[in-house]
N, C-alpha and C positions, 0 to 999 in steps of 0.2 A: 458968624454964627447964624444958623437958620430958628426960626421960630417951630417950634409943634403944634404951637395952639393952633386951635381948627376954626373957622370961620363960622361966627351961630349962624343957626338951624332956621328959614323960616316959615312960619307958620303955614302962611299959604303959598307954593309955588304959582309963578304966570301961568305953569300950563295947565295948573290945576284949572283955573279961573278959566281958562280959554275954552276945555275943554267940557266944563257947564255951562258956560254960552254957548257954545256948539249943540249943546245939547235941548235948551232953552231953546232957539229961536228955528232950532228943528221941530222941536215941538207946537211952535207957536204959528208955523206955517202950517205943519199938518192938521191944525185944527181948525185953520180957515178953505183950505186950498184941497180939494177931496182926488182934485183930475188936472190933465193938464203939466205942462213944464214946470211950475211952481209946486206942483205935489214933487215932481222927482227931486225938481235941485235942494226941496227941505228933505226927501230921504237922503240926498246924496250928503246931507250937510249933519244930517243924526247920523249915519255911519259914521262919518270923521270925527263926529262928538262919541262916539261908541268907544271907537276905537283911542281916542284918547285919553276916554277914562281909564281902559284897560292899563294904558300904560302908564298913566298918571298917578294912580290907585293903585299899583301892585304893594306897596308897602306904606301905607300912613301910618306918621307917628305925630301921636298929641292927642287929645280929645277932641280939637277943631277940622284938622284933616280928616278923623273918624267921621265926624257931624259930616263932611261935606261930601265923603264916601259914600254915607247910606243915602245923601242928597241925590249925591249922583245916582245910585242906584235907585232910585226911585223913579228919576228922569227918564234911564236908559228904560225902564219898564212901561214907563209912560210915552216914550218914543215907540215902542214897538206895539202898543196896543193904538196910535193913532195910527201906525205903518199900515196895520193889518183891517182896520177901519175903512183906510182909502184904497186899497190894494181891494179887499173884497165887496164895497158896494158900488 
């Protein structure tokens, strides 16, 4: 006999987590590093954090992945106005 039951749900996925630290420590380069190799490899490292919110966030369910959706979006906002910080002065 096979089982139905389904395997609980959890809260937070790794690539949720991964994909806020990606996000994080893009940000936290672009607010030291304005020029230079170090500006690029933290944009190149907030795309991959971009883009993994995209993917990671396409459906949260629970009020914790919600909390850490609009987290992330808030990062991703804050990634792109330090983008555009170092990109334009």
């Amino acid at each position: 006999m096979t089982s139905s039951a389904r395997a609980p749900q959890r809260a937070v996925t790794p690539g949720q987590l991964v994909a806020l630290g990606l996000l994080l420590a893009a940000i936290a380069a672009l607010a030291r590093w304005h020029d230079g190799s170090l500006f690029w490899a933290g944009s190149l490292v907030g795309v991959a954090g971009v883009a993994g919110y995209f993917v990671q966030f396409d459906t949260p369910r629970g009020f914790l992945q919600w909390l850490l959706a609009a987290l992330g979006l808030c990062m991703a906002f804050m990634f792109a106005v330090q983008l555009l910080v170092g990109a334009l002065t």
